[in-house]
C-alpha positions as CSV (number, residue, x, y, z in Angstrom):
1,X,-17.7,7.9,-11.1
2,X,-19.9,6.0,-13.6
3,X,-17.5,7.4,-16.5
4,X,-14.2,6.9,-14.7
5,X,-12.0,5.5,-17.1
6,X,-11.9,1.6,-17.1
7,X,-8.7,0.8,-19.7
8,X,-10.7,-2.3,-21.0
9,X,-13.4,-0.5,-22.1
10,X,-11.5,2.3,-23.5
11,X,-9.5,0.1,-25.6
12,X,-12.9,-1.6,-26.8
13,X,-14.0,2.1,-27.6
14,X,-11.1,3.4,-29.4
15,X,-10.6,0.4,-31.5
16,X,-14.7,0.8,-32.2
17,X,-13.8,4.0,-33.5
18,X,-11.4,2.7,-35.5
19,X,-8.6,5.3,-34.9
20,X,-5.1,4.2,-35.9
21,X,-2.3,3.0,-33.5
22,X,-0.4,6.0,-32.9
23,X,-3.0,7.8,-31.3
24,X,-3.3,5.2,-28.7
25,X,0.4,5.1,-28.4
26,X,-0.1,9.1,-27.8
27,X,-2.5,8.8,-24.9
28,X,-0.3,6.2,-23.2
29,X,2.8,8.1,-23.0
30,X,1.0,11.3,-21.8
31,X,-1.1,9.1,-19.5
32,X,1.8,7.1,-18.0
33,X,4.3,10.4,-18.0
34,X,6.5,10.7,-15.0
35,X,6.5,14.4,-16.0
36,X,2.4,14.7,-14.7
37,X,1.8,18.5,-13.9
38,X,-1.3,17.9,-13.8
39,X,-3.7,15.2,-12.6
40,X,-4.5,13.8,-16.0
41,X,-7.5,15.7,-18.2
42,X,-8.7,15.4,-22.0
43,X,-7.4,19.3,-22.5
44,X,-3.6,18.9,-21.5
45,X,-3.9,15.5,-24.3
46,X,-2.3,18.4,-27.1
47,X,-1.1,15.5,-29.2
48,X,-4.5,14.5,-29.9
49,X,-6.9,16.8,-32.0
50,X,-9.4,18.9,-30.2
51,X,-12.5,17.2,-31.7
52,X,-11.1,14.0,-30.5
53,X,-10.4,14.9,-27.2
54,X,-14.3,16.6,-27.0
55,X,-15.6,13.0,-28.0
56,X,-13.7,11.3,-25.4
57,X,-14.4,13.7,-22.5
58,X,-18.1,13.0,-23.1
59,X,-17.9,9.5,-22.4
60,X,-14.5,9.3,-20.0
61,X,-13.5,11.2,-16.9
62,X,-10.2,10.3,-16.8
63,X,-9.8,12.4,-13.8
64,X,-11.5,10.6,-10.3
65,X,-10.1,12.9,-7.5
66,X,-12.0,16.0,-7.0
67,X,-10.4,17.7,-3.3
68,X,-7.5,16.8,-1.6
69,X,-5.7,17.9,1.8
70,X,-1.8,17.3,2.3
71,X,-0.9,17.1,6.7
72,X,3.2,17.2,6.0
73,X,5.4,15.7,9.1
74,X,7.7,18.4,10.9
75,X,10.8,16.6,9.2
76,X,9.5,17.2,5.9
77,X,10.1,13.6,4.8
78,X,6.4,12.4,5.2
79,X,3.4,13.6,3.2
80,X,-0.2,12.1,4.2
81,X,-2.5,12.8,1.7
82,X,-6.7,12.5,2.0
83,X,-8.0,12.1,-1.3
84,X,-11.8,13.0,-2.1
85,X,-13.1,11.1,-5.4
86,X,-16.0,11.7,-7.1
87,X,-18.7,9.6,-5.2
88,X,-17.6,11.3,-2.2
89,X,-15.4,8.6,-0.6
90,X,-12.3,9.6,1.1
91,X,-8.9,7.7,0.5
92,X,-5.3,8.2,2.2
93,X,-2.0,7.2,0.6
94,X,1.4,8.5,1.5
95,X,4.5,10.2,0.5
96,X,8.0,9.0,2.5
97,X,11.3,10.8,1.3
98,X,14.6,8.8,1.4
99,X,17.8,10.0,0.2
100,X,18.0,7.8,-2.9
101,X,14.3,7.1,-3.5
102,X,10.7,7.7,-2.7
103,X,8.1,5.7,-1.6
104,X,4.7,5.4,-2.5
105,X,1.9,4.2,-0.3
106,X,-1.2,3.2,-2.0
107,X,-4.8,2.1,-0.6
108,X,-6.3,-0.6,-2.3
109,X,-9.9,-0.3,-0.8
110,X,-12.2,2.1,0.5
111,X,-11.5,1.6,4.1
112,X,-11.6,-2.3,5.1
113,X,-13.8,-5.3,6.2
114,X,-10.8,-7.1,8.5
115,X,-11.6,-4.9,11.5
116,X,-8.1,-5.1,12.9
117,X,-8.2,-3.8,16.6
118,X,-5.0,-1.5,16.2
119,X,-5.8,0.2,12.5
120,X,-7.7,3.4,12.1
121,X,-9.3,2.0,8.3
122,X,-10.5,-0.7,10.2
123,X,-12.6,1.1,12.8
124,X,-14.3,3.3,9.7
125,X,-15.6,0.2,7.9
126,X,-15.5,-1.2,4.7
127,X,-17.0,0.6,1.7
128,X,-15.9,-0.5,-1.4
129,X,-13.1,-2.0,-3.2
130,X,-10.8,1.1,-5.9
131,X,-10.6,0.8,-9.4
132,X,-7.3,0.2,-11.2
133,X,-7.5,3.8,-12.2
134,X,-8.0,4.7,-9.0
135,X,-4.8,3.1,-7.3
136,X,-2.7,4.5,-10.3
137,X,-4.1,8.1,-10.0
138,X,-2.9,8.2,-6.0
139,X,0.8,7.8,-7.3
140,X,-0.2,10.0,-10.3
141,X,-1.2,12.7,-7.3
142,X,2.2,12.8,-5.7
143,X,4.1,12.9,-9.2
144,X,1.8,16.7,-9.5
145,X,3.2,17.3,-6.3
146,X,6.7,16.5,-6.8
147,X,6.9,18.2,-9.9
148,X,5.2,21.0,-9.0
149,X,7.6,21.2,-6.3
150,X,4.5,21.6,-3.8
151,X,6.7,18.6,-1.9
152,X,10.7,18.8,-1.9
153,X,12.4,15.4,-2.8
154,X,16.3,14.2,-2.9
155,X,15.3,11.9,-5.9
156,X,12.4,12.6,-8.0
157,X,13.1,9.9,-10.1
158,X,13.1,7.2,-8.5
159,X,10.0,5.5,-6.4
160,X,9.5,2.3,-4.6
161,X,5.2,1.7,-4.5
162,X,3.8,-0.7,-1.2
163,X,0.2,-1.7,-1.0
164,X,0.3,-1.2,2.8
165,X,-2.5,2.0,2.9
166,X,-6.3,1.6,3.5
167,X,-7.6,-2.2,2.8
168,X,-6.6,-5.6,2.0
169,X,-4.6,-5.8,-1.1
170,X,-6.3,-9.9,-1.5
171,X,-9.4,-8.7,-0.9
172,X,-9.3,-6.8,-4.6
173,X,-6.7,-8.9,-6.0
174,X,-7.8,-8.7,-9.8
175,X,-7.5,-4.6,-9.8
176,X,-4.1,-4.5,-7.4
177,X,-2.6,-7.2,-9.8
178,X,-3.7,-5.2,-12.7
179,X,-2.5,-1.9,-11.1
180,X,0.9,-3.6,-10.8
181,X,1.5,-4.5,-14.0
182,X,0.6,-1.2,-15.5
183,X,3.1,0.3,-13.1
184,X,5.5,-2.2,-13.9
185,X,5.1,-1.3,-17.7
186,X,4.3,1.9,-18.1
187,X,6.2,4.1,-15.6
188,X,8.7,1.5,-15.8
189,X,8.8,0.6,-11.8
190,X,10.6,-2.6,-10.9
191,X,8.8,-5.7,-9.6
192,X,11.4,-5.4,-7.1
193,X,10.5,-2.4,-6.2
194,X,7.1,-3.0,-5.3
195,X,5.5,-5.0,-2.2
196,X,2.1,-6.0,-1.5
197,X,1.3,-6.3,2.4
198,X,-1.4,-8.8,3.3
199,X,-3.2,-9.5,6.6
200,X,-2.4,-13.0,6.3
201,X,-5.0,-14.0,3.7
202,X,-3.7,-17.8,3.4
203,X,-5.9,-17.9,-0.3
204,X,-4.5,-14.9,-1.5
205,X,-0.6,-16.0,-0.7
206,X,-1.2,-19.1,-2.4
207,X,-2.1,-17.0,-5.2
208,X,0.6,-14.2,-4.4
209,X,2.9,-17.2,-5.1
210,X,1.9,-18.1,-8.4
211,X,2.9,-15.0,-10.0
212,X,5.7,-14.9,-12.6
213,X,7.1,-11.9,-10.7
214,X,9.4,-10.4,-7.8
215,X,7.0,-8.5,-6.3
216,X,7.8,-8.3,-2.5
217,X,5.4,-9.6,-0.2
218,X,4.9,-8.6,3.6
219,X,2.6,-10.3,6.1
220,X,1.3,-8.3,8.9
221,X,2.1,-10.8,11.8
222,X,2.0,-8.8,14.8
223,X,1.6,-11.9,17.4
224,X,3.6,-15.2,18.1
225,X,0.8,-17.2,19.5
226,X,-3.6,-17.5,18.0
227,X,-4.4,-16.2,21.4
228,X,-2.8,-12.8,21.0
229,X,-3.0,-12.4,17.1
230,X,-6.9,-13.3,17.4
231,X,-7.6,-10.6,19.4
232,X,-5.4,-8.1,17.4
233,X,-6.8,-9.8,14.4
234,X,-10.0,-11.5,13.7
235,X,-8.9,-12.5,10.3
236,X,-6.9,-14.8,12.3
237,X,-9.7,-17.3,13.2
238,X,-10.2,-18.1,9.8
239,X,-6.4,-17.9,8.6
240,X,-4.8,-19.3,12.2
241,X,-0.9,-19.1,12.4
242,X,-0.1,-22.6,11.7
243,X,-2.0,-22.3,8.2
244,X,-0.1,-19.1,7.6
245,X,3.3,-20.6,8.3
246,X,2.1,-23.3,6.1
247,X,1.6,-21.2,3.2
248,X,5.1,-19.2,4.0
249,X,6.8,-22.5,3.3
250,X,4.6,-23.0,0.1
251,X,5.4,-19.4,-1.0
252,X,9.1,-20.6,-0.1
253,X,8.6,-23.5,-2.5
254,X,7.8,-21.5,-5.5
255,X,10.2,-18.3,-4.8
256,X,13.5,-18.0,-3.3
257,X,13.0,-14.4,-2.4
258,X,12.3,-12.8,1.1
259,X,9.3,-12.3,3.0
260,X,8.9,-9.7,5.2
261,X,6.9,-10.2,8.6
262,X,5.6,-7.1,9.8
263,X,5.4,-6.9,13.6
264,X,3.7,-3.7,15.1
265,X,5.3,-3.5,18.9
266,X,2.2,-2.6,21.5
267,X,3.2,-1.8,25.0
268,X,2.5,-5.1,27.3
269,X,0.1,-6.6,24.8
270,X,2.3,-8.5,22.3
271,X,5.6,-7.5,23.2
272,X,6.9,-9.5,25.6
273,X,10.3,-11.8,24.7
274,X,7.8,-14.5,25.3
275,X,5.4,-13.5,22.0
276,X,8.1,-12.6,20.0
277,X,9.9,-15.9,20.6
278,X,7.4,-18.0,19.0
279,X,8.3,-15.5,15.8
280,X,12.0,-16.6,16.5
281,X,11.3,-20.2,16.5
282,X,8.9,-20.4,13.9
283,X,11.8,-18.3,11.3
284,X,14.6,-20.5,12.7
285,X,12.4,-23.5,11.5
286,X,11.1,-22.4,7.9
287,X,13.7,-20.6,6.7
288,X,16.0,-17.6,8.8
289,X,17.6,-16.5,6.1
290,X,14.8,-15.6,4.2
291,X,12.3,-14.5,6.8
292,X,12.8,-11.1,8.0
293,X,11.5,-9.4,10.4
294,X,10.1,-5.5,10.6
295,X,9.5,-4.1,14.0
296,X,7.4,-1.3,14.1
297,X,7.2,0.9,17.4
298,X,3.5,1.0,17.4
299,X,1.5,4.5,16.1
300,X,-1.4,5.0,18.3
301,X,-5.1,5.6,16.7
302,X,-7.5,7.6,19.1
303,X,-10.0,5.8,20.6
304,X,-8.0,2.7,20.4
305,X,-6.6,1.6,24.1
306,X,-3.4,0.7,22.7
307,X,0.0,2.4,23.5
308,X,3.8,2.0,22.1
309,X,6.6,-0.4,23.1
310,X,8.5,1.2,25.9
311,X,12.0,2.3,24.5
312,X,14.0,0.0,27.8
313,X,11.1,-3.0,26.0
314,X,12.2,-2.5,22.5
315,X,16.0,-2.8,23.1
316,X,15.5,-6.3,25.1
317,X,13.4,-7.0,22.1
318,X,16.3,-6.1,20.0
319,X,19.1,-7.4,22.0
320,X,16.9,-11.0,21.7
321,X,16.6,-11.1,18.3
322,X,20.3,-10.0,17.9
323,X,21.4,-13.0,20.1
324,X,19.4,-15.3,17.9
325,X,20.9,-14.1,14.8
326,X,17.5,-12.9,13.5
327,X,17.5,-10.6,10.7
328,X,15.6,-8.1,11.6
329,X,14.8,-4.0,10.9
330,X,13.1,-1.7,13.5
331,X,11.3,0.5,11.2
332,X,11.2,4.3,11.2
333,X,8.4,6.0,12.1
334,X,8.6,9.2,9.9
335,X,4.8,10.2,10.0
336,X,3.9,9.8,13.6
337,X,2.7,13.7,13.5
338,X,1.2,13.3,10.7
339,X,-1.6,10.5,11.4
340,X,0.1,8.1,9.0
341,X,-1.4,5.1,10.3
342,X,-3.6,4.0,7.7
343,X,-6.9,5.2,8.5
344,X,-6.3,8.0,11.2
345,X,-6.3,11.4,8.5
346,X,-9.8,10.2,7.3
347,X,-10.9,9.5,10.6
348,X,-9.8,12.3,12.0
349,X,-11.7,14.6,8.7
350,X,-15.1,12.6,9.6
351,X,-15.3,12.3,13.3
352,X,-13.4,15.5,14.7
């Protein structure tokens, strides 16, 4: 862990040695390969000679996970994976298979500190924030797998990433931004193809904002009103609705692209037409056309005493929102039998 590769550092070390360009430009493209059979090690760097590759591997692991267990769903078309890295922490990210892409789900901490009442990473705690490498090497795992063909794919080429797995993306902002760009420039994913989900950090949208980029950005809503979302979400006492909507039209201000309000449906808690009307009002007021909204039949996390929208609940819910010209997606759950609610493999691997 101590010698996990940190790419500031290496740069400083490589240039201290005082090796020439090329060789640099050598470990990049096999770093950065979409063609990964294996996770990356100093031995399968055959461009580089061996005594160069023995000086590095004393100094650099470039290589964090250590085990790994894959729980695939019956459909085929969701792969969780529990990652175990060096120091012993456990991480989860996720495979999805679409027709005409795949998607990546990356954790950005080590569990996480917001304690929402419906996620599994929650109820474990926080433990520490991931290295750049770290995020990168969790979509370097399923590129191994793909390739490999120890998972089956319709497209292997192309791959959407979303910082929606364990932790707050804004709570490790400088590594997730970092991790973006790399992704961005060296396996040559779109900005557009990438979204960052937030909790509702009103600091970190602000920031979000600022970017130069079309990075997507989702806000995990999940209430109309403080008095529901505040029990859902403690965050919200700190970050109540009204300075989140605030900083939704400030984001609006500085980007003309859509935001995504994620909205996990839980039976008779936050479900109600009433709830989900103060959602409607508040898009018909900022901006309905680019506000949209995700509804996400809720995935239930043992122990918690939550349950899912009722189906006869969901297509009121849906009839509603249709009436009020809402755009609006009700998301597919393609990992319910796999645990693929952030948090429930790795509690599942401690506590069972």
């Amino acid at each position: 862990m101590n010698n996990l590769l940190d790419f500031k550092n290496f740069i400083a070390l490589f240039e201290q040695e005082n090796y020439p360009q090329y060789r640099w430009d050598q470990f990049l493209t096999y770093y950065f390969s979409l063609e990964l059979n294996e996770l990356p090690n100093w031995q399968d760097l055959t461009t580089w000679p061996k005594d160069m590759r023995e000086k590095f591997a004393k100094k650099i692991d470039l290589n964090n996970i250590i085990r790994s267990k894959i729980k695939s769903a019956e459909n085929n078309r969701s792969h969780k994976a529990l990652l175990t890295l060096q120091d012993g922490k456990l991480v989860e990210s996720v495979l999805m298979s679409y027709k005409d892409h795949n998607t990546v789900c990356v954790s950005s901490q080590i569990g996480c500190p917001l304690n929402c009442q419906f996620c599994a990473t929650g109820k474990a705690g926080f433990e520490r924030n991931l290295k750049v490498v770290e995020i990168i090497e969790q979509f370097q795992y399923w590129l191994v797998q793909v390739n490999n063909k120890n998972i089956k794919v319709e497209n292997p080429n192309t791959y959407n990433l979303v910082f929606m797995g364990m932790g707050e993306p804004f709570l490790n902002w400088t590594n997730v931004k970092d991790a973006i760009y790399l992704f961005n420039h060296y396996y040559n994913i779109s900005f557009r193809r990438i979204t960052v989900s937030t909790a509702g950090l009103i600091k970190g949208i602000k920031e979000f904002a600022n970017e130069d980029w079309p990075v997507n950005l989702a806000i995990s809503l999940n209430a109309g009103s403080n008095r529901v979302r505040n029990i859902l979400m403690p965050i919200n006492e700190s970050n109540p609705l009204n300075k989140l909507w605030s900083a939704i039209r400030y984001y609006f201000k500085r980007n003309n692209r859509k935001v995504f309000l994620e909205y996990i449906l839980i039976d008779e808690f936050n479900d109600s037409l009433e709830e989900i009307s103060e959602v409607v009002a508040k898009i018909k007021q900022i901006s309905p056309k680019l506000l949209h909204l995700n509804l996400i039949p809720y995935n239930p996390v043992k122990g918690k005493p939550w349950s899912t929208v009722k189906p006869k609940q969901l297509q009121r819910i849906i009839k509603y929102l249709e009436n009020e010209h809402i755009h609006f997606t009700v998301r597919d759950s393609l990992g319910a039998d796999v645990n693929a609610a952030c948090g429930q493999l790795k509690h599942n691997e401690l506590y069972e």
